[in-house]
KOLKOLFI-974662 format. One line per 8 residues: number of its first residue (from 1); for each residue x, y, z of C-alpha. Coordinates in pm, 1 decimal, decimal comma. Layout:
<atoms>
NUM = X:Y:Z | ...;
</atoms>
This chain:
<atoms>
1 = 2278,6:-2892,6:1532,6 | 2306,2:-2886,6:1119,8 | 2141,6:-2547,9:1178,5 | 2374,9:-2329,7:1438,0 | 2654,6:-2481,1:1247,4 | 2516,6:-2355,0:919,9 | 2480,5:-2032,9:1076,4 | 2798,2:-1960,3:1277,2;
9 = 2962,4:-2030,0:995,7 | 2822,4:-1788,8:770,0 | 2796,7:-1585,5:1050,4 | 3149,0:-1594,3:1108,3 | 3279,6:-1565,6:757,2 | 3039,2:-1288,5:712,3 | 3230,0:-1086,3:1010,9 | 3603,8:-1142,9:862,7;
17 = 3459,0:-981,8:540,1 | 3307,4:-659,6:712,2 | 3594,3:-627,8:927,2 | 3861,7:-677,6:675,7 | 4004,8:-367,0:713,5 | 4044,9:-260,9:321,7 | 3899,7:-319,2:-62,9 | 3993,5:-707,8:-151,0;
25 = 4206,0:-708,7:-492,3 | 3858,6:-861,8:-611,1 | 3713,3:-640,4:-491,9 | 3885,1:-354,7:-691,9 | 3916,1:-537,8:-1060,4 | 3488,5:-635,9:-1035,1 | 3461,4:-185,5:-993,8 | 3667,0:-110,3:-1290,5;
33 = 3512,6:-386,8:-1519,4 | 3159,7:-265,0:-1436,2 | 3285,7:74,8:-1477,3 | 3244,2:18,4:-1850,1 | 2904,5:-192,2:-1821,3 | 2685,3:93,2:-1675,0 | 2460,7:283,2:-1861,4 | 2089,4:455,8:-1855,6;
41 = 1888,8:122,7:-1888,5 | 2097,7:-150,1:-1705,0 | 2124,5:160,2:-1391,8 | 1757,4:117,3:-1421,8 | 1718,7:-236,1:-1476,6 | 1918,7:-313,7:-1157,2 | 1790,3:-19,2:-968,9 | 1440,5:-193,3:-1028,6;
49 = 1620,9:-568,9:-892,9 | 1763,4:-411,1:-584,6 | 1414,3:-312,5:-493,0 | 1340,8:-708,8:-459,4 | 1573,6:-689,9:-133,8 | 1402,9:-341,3:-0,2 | 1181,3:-336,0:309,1 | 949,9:-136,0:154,4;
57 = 822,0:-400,3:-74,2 | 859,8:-735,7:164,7 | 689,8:-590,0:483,9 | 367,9:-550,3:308,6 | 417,4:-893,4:161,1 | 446,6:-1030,2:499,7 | 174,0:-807,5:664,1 | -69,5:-908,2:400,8;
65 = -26,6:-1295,7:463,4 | -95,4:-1213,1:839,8 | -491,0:-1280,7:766,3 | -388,2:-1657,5:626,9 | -82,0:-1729,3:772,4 | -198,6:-1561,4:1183,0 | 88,9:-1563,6:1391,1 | 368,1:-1720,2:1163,4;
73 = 342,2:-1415,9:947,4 | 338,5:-1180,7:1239,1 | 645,4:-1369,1:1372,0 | 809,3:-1334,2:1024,6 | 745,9:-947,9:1001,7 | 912,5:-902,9:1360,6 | 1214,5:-1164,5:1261,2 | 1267,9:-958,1:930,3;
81 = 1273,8:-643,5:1139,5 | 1542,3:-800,9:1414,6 | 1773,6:-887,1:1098,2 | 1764,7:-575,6:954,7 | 1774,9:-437,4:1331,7 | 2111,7:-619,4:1368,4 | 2289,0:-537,8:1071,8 | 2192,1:-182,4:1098,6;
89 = 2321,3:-103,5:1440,6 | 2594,8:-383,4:1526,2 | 2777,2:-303,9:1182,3 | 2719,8:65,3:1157,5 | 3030,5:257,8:1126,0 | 3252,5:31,0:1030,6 | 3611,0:218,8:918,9 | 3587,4:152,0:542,2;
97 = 3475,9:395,5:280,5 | 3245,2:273,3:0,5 | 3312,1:249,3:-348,4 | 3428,8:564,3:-584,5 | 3170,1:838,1:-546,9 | 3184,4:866,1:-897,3 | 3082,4:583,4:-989,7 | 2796,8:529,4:-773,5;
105 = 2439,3:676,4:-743,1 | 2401,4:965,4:-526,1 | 2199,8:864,9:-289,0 | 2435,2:597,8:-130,5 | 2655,2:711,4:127,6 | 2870,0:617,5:465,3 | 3098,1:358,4:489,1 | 3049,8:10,7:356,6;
113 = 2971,6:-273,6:541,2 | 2776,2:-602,8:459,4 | 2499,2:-540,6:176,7 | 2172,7:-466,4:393,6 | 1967,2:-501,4:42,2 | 2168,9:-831,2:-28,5 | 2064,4:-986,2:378,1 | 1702,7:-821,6:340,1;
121 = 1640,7:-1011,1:38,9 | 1775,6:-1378,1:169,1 | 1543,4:-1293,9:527,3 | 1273,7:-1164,4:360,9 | 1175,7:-1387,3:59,2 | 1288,3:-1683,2:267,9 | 1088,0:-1611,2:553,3 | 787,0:-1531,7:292,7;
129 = 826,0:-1884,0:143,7 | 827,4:-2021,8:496,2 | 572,1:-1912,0:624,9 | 365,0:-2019,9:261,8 | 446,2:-2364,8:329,5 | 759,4:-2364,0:60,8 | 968,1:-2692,0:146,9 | 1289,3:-2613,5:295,8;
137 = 1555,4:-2695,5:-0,1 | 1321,1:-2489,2:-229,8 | 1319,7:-2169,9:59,4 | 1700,4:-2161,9:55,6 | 1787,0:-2199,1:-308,4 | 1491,2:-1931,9:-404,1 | 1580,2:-1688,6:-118,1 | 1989,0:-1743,8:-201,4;
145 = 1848,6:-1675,1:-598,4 | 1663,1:-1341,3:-462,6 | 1973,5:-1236,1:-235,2 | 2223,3:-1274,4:-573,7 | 2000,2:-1061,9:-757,4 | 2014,1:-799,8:-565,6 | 2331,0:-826,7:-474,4 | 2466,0:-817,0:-769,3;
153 = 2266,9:-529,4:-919,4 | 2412,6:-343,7:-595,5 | 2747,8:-409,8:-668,2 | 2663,9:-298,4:-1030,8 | 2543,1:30,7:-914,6 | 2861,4:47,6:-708,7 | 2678,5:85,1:-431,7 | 2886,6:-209,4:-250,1;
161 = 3228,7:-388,3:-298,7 | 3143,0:-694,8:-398,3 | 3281,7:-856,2:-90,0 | 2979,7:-658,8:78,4 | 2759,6:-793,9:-129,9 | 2876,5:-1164,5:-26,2 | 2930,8:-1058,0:360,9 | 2543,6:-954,9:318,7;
169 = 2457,4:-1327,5:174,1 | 2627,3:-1464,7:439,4 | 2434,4:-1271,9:708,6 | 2119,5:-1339,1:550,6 | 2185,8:-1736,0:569,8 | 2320,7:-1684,5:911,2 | 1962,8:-1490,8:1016,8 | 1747,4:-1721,7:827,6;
177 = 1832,8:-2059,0:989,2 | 1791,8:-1871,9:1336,5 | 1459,7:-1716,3:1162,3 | 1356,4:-2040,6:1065,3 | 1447,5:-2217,8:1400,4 | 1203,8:-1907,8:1593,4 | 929,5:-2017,5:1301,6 | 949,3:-2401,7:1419,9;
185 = 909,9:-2319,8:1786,5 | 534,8:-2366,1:1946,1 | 382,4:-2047,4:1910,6 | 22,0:-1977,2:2093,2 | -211,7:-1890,2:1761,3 | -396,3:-1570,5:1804,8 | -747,1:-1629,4:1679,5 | -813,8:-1443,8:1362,7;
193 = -1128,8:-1243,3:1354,7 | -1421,2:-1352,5:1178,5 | -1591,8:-1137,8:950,3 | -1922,4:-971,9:1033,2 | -2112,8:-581,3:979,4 | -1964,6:-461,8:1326,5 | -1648,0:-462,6:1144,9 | -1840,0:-165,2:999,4;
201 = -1876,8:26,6:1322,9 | -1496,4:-42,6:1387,8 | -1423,6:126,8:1037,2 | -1601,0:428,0:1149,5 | -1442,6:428,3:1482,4 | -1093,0:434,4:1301,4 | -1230,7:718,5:1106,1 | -1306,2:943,3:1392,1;
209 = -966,6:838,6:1592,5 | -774,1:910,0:1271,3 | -954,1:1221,6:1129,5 | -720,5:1478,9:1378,2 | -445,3:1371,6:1239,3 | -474,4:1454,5:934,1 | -606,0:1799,2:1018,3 | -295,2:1841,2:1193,4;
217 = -28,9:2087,3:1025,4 | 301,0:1833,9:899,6 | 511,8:2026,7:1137,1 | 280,5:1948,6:1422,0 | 162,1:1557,0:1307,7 | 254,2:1311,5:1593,9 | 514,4:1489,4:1771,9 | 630,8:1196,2:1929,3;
225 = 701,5:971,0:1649,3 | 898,6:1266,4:1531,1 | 1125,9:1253,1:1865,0 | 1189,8:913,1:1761,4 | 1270,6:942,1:1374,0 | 1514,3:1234,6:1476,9 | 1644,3:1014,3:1747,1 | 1678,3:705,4:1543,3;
233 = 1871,9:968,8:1270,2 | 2108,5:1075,5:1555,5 | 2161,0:714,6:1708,1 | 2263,3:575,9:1360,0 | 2547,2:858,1:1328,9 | 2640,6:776,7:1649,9 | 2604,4:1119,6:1846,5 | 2417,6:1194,9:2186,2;
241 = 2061,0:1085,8:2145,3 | 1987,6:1220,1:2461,4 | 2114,9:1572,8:2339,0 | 1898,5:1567,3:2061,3 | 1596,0:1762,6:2014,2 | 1314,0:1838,8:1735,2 | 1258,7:2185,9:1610,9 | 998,9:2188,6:1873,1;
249 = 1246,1:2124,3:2160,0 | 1128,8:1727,8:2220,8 | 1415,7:1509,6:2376,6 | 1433,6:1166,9:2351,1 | 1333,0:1054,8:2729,9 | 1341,8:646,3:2717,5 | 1603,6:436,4:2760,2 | 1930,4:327,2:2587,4;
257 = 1746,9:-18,5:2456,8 | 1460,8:189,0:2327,2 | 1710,7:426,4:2097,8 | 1824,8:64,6:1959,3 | 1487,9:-22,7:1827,9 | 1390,6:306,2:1717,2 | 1703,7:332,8:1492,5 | 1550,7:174,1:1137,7;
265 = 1336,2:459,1:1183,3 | 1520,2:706,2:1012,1 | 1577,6:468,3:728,7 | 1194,9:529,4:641,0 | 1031,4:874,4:438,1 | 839,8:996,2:721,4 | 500,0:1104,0:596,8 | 522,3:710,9:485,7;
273 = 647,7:639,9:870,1 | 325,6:790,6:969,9 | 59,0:655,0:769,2 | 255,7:281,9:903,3 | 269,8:399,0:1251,0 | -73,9:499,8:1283,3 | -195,4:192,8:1056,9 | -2,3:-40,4:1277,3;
281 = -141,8:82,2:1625,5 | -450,7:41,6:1472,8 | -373,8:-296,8:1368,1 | -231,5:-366,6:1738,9 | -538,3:-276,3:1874,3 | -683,6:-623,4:1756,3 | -454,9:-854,6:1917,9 | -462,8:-642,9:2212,5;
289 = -825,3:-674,6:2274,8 | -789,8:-1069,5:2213,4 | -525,8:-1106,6:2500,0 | -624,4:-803,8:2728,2 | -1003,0:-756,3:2717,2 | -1062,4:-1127,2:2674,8 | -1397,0:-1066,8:2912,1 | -1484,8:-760,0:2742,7;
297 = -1465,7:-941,4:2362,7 | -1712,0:-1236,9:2535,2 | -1962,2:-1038,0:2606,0 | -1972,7:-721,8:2321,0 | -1768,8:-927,5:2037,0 | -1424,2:-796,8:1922,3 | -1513,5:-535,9:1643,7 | -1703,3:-373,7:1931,1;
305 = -1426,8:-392,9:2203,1 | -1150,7:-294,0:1922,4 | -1396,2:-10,2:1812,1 | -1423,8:110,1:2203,6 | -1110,6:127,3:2235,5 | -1055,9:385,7:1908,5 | -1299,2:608,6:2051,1 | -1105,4:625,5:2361,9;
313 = -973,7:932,6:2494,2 | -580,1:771,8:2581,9 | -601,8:587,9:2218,6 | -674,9:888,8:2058,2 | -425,1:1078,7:2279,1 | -219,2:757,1:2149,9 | -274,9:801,1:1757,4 | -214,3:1169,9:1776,0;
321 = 99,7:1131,9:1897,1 | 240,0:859,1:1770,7 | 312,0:667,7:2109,6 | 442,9:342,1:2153,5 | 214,0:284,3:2494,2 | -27,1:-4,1:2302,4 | 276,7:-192,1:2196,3 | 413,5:-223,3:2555,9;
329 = 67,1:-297,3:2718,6 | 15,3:-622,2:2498,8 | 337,5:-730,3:2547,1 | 308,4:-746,3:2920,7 | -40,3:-897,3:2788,7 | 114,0:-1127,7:2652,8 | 357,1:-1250,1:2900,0 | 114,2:-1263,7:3186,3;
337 = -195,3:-1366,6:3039,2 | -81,7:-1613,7:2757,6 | 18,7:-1962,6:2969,5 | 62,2:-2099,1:2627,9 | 398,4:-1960,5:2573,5 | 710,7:-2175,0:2697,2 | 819,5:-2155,2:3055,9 | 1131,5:-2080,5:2936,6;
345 = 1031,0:-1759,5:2768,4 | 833,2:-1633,0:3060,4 | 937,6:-1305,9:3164,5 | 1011,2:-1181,1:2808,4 | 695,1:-973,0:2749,1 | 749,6:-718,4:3104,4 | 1170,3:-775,2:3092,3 | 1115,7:-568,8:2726,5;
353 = 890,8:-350,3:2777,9 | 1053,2:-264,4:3077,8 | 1375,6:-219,5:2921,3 | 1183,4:-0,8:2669,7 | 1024,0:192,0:2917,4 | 1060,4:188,3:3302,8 | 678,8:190,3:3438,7 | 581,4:-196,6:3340,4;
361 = 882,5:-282,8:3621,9 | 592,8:-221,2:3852,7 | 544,0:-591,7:3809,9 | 859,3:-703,5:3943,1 | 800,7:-662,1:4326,7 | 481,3:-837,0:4268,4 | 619,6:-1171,7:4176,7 | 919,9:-1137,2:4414,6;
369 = 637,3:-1121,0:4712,1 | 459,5:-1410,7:4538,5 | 603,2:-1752,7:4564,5 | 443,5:-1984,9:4228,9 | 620,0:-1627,0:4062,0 | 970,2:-1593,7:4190,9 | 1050,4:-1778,2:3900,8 | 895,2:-1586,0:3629,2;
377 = 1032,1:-1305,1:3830,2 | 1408,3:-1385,0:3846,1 | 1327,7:-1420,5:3430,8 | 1156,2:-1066,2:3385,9 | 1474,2:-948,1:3556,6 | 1740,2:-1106,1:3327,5 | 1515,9:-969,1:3006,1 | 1491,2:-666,8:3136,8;
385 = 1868,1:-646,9:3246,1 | 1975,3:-812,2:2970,2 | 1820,7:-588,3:2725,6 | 1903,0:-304,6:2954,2 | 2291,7:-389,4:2983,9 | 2234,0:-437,4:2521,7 | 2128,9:-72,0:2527,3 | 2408,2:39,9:2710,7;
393 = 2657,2:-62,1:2527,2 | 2588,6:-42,2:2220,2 | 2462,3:336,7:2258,9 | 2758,5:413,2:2460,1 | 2812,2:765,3:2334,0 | 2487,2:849,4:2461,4 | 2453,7:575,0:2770,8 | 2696,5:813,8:3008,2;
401 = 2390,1:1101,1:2921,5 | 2162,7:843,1:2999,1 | 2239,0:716,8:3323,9 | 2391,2:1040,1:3499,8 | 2151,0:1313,7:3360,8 | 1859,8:1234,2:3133,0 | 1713,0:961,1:3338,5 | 1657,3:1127,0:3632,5;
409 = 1545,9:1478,7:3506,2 | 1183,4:1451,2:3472,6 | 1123,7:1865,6:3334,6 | 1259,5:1697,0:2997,8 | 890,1:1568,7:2948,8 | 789,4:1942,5:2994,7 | 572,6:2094,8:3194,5 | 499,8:1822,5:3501,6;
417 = 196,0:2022,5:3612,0 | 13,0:2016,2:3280,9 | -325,6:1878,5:3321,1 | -214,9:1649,9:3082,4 | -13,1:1401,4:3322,6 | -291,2:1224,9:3509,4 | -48,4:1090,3:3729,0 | -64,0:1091,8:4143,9;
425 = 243,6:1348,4:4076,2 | 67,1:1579,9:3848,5 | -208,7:1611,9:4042,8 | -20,9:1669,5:4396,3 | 223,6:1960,8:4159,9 | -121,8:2115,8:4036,6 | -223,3:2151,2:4425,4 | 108,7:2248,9:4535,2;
433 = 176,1:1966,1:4744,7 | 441,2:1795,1:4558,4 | 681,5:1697,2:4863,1 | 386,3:1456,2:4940,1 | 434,8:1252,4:4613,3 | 699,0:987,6:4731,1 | 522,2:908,3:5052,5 | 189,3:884,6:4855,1;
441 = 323,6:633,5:4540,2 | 534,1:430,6:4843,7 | 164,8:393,5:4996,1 | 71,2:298,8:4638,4 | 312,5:36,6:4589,4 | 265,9:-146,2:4907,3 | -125,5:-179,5:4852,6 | -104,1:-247,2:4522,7;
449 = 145,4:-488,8:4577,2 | -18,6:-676,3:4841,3 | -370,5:-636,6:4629,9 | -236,2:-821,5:4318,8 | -40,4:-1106,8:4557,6 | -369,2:-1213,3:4730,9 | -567,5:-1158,4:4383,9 | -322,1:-1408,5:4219,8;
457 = -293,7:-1681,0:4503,4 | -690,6:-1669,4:4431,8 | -668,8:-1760,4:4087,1 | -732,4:-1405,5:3933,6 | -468,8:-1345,5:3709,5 | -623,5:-1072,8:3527,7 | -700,0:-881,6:3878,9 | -339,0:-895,6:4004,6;
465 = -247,3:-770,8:3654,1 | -504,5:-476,4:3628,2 | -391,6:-397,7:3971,6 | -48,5:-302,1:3910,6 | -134,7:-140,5:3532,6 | -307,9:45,1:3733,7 | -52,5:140,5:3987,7 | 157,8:197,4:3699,9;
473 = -52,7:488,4:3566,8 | -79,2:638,9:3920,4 | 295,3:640,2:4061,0 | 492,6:731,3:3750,6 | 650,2:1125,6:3737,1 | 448,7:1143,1:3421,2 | 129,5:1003,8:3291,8 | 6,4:1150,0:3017,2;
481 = -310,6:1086,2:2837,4 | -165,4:825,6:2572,2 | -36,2:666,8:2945,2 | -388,9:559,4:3075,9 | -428,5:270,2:2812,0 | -280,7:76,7:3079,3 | -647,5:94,6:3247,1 | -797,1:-132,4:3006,3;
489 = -655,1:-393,3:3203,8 | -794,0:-316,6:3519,5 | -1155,8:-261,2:3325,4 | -1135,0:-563,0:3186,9 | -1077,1:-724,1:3542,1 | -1417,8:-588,2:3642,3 | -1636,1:-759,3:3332,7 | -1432,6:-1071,5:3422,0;
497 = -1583,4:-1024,4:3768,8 | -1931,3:-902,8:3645,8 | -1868,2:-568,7:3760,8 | -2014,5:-428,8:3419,2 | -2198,6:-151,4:3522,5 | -1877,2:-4,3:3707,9 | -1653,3:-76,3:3433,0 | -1889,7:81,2:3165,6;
505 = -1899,9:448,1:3409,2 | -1510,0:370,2:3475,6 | -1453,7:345,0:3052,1 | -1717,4:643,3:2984,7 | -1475,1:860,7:3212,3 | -1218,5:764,3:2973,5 | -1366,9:878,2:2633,1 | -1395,9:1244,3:2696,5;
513 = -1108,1:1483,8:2726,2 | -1179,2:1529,1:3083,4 | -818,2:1791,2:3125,9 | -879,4:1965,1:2845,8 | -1289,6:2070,1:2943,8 | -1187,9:2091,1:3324,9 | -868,0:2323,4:3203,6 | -1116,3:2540,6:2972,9;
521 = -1406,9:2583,6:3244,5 | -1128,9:2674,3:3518,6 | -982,0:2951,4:3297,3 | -1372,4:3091,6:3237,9 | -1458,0:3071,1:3558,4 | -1210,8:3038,0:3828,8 | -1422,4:3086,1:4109,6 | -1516,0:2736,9:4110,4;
529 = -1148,0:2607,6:4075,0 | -1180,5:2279,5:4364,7 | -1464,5:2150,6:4143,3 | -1264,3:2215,7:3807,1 | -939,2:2079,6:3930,7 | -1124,6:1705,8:4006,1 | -1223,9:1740,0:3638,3 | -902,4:1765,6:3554,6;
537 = -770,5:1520,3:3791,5 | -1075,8:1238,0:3729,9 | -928,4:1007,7:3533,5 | -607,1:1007,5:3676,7 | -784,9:943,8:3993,2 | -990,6:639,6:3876,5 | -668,7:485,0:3834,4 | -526,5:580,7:4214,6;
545 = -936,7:402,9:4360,8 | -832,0:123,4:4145,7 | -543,9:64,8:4365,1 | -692,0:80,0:4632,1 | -983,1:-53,3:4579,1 | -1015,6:-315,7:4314,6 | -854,7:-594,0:4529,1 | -1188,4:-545,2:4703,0;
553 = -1454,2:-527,0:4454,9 | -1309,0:-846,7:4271,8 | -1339,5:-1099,8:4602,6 | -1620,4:-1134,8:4493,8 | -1658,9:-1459,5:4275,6 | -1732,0:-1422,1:3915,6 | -2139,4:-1522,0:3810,6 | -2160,0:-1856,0:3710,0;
561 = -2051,2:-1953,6:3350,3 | -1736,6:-1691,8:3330,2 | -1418,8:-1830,0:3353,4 | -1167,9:-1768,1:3672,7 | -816,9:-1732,2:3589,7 | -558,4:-1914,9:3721,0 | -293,4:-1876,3:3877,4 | 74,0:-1938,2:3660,0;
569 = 4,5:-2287,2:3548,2 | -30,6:-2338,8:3187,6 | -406,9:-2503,3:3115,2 | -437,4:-2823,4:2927,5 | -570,1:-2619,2:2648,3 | -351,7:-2315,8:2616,1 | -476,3:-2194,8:2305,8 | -760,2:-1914,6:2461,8;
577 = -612,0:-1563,4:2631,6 | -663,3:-1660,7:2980,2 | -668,3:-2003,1:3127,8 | -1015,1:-2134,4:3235,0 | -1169,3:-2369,1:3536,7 | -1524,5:-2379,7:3613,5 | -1638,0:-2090,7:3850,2;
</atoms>
């Protein structure tokens, strides 16, 4: 209680500053007495302080405690990110212009609002200290300490009014106790990986997924993160992010929520956005292999499974675009194969990534049609709406775009019958028989539907779940490459069932270009185009049998010794990635 009244408060007094209107009197005597101050080496000297409060330096702070601290530091790096999140887009804009130009630095700009470097620093070095083990008097008096510093140099610079600078500490004590508070909560502990030489082979794995990057010309380098730096850019001004495009004609094609969370973006250098984009899908890949391919990391070890994965052609597809597909997959990972989260929290992992993008909402007539999951499915609907209804209005300028145009005109991906989309779609355009696509993917849904509801009321979690990542690949307009690491769910099914031989053909399909060498061969010689077009269409295909047929091949019950997953109730021991009862 101590806590949400600490923070509404300073919450609260934090808004009546921003929103004030016009300079305090304050506000206007503390510019003209550091007017006189300033000079070459205190501009420095606080230019070097305000750094203390930059992103830059505390997100590899908190990154690099991840290997000691596990999941409290990767909670602390997402918690910094939501604060700086929130200030960034809910005060953007605000009708007050910052201080003299003159008597600023150049680089500062806009209007003013609540210090961002000033709330950073409070978040950041207090979350860091949590997350060490720093008693809680100690956190708050050496994160308030790091949040004056910086605010002060700020307001020295003339970068904020110094009412900014206190709105700023304010927000930063607000987002702190609620930081703290998420910190507290009972968070499932991702094993960290034990060292050994496969680590080695992973390395070299990295090496070969990353290598094509940086062969790639700067204007060329992951197109997509591009489309969402140039987005984020045009979200922050607060102009039509749906009517933006790169130099290369991209459009943003996600949803309102996603333009929210893509907005820091632009607040980053991008060659340095890269190398942290491609770094932290790398990174992802670890966790992802823990929750998803659980069965897979039993038998082969996880520097094996995360190395299979890199040499993989939709991860590579993934890395050399900069895609956001890995991100999404664990967190319905997460959320459906994790019991040990809180049942009040279920639903959050597919409500988000749903919100973020629309395929994962594939799962949602699944546990409508599935009575222990009406529950969790009334909850993955709220996220998602939630979230959904967030993006709306808070884009608002672009949500009208959104909702009458942009979300139903699939051409803005480009060309729908590029080999490239591997979904049931692309391959019906390619043969000309497009009208057949909605009667095919409502076929889809129905089987795959009723597949994952009888796989679940048997106990195999992971089998409903691979299911319907599967259908998700095969029924969407557009399924790109980067699209089919959803299949590593339904491949991981099979080695739970000890279906290893057909997984291992199933993930060989998957780590050559198949498109690209069927596309090349049909353009040498087209007198064999049926046999070129399955090439092309193979993997896409895989994911359309799985469908159909994977409810099948998993009745089955696993050999003895491997695990059966449950159904949705939470195992004594929640810790592992799937819950476990003997076979």
């Amino acid at each position: 209680m101590r806590r949400a009244v600490l923070g509404l408060t300073a919450a609260g007094l934090a808004g009546a500053l921003v929103l004030r209107g016009e300079p305090l009197p304050l506000d206007r005597w503390s510019l003209e007495a550091l007017a006189g101050q300033r000079g070459p080496v205190g501009t420095a000297v606080a230019g070097a302080v305000a750094l203390l409060g930059s992103g830059m330096l505390l997100y590899p702070l908190l990154a690099a405690l991840v290997f000691v601290r596990g999941t409290r530091a990767v909670l602390a790096v997402a918690l910094l990110a939501a604060a700086q999140l929130g200030h960034d887009v809910l005060l953007a804009g605000v009708p007050l212009e910052r201080p003299d130009p003159g008597l600023r630095l150049a680089a500062a700009s806009g209007a003013a609002t609540a210090s961002g470097h000033a709330m950073t620093a409070v978040v950041g070095w207090g979350l860091l200290l949590t997350v060490l083990g720093v008693p809680r008097r100690w956190v708050y008096a050496a994160a308030g300490l790091a949040g004056v510093l910086v605010g002060a140099a700020r307001a020295y610079l003339a970068v904020h009014w110094l009412s900014d600078v206190v709105a700023g500490l304010l927000l930063g004590l607000a987002a702190l106790t609620v930081s703290r508070w998420v910190l507290d909560r009972p968070w499932p502990a991702l094993r960290r990986p034990a060292w050994d030489w496969k680590w080695l082979l992973t390395a070299g794995a990295a090496v070969f997924a990353l290598a094509p990057i940086v062969w790639t010309a700067p204007d060329q380098r992951m197109k997509d993160l591009l489309v969402y730096a140039g987005s984020a850019a045009a979200a922050g001004s607060g102009t039509d992010v749906y009517a933006y495009r790169t130099p290369f004609g991209m459009p943003f094609t996600y949803p309102p929520f996603a333009a929210i969370l893509v907005e820091p973006l632009s607040r980053v250098p991008l060659g340095l956005l890269q190398v942290l984009w491609a770094l932290g899908t790398v990174a992802l890949l670890i966790p992802l292999a823990q929750v998803a391919l659980e069965p897979v990391v039993r038998r082969v070890g996880l520097p094996v499974t995360v190395a299979l994965l890199l040499i993989s052609s939709p991860v590579r597809s993934h890395l050399r675009f900069g895609q956001v597909g890995v991100l999404l997959v664990l967190l319905v990972a997460l959320d459906l194969l994790r019991p040990g989260i809180s049942r009040r929290w279920q639903g959050w992992g597919v409500g988000l990534a749903a919100a973020v993008k629309l395929t994962p909402a594939v799962y949602v007539p699944w546990m409508f049609v599935t009575a222990p999951l009406r529950r969790r499915g009334l909850s993955t609907v709220l996220w998602a709406g939630g979230a959904t209804l967030v993006g709306l209005l808070l884009m608002w300028p672009s949500s009208p775009s959104y909702l009458l145009r942009a979300a139903w005109d699939t051409d803005r991906f480009g060309d729908n019958a590029w080999p490239g989309n591997q979904s049931i779609r692309g391959a019906l355009l390619r043969a000309g028989l497009s009208p057949l696509w909605l009667v095919c993917a409502l076929i889809l849904l129905v089987l795959a539907t009723w597949g994952a509801r009888r796989l679940e009321l048997r106990g195999d979690r992971l089998g409903a779940v691979g299911v319907l990542a599967a259908l998700a690949v095969a029924v969407s307009p557009i399924s790109w490459v980067h699209h089919l690491v959803w299949l590593a769910l339904p491949i991981a099914a099979l080695v739970h069932s000890g279906r290893t031989r057909l997984a291992a053909v199933w993930y060989a399909l998957l780590v050559v270009s198949l498109p690209s060498i069927g596309s090349t061969l049909d353009a040498r010689w087209p007198v064999l185009h049926p046999l070129w077009a399955l090439i092309v269409d193979a993997q896409g295909l895989t994911a359309v049998a799985a469908v159909v047929l994977l409810p099948f091949l998993l009745r089955s019950p696993p050999p003895a010794g491997v695990p059966v997953q449950r159904a949705d109730i939470p195992p004594a021991d929640a810790s592992p990635a799937v819950s476990r009862t003997p076979a």
